[in-house]
N, C-alpha and C positions, 0 to 999 in steps of 0.2 A: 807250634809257632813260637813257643818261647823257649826253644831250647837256645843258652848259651851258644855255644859252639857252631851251629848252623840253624841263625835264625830265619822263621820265614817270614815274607809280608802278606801273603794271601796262602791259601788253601782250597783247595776244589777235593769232596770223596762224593763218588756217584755209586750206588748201590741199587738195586732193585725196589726197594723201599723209599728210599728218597736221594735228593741231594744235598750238601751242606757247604754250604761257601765260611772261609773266615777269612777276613781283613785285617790289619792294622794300618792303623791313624797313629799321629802322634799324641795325640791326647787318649786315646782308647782304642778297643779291638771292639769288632761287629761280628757278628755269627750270625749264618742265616740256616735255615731249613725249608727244601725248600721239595715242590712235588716231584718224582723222578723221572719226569720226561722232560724237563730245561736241560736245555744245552747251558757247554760252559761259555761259550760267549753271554747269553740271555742273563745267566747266574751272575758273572760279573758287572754288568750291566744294573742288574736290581740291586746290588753292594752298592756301586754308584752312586744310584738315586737315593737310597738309604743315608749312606754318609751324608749329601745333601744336602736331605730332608734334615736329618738331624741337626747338621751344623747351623743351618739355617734358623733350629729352635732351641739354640744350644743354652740360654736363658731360661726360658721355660722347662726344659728336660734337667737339668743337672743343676745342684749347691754349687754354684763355681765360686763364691764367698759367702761362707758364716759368720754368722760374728759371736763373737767371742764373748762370754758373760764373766 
């Protein structure tokens, strides 16, 4: 997702084992894991709601200013 040259904004790998979504935002990337019977519509969908969720508590989750001693 962070390669230079061809970056990406999402990611979808489905494996026998699991599946794994990753996103970018502009303020940060999301990673999920997730069981491996979600489809990739469902996967992207719970990105989604995640990003969201989070933005929505983006106060409470993250230092967005320290202050400085």
């Amino acid at each position: 997702m962070h390669c230079s040259l061809h970056p990406l904004s999402s990611l979808f790998i489905a494996s026998d084992t699991e599946v794994f979504v990753g996103s970018r935002t502009n303020d940060y990337d999301v990673y999920i894991t997730m069981e491996p019977f979600v489809e990739k519509v469902e996967a992207f969908e719970t990105v989604k709601k995640m990003i969201k969720w989070i933005n929505s508590r983006k106060q409470r989750l993250f230092i967005l200013y320290s202050p400085t001693f």
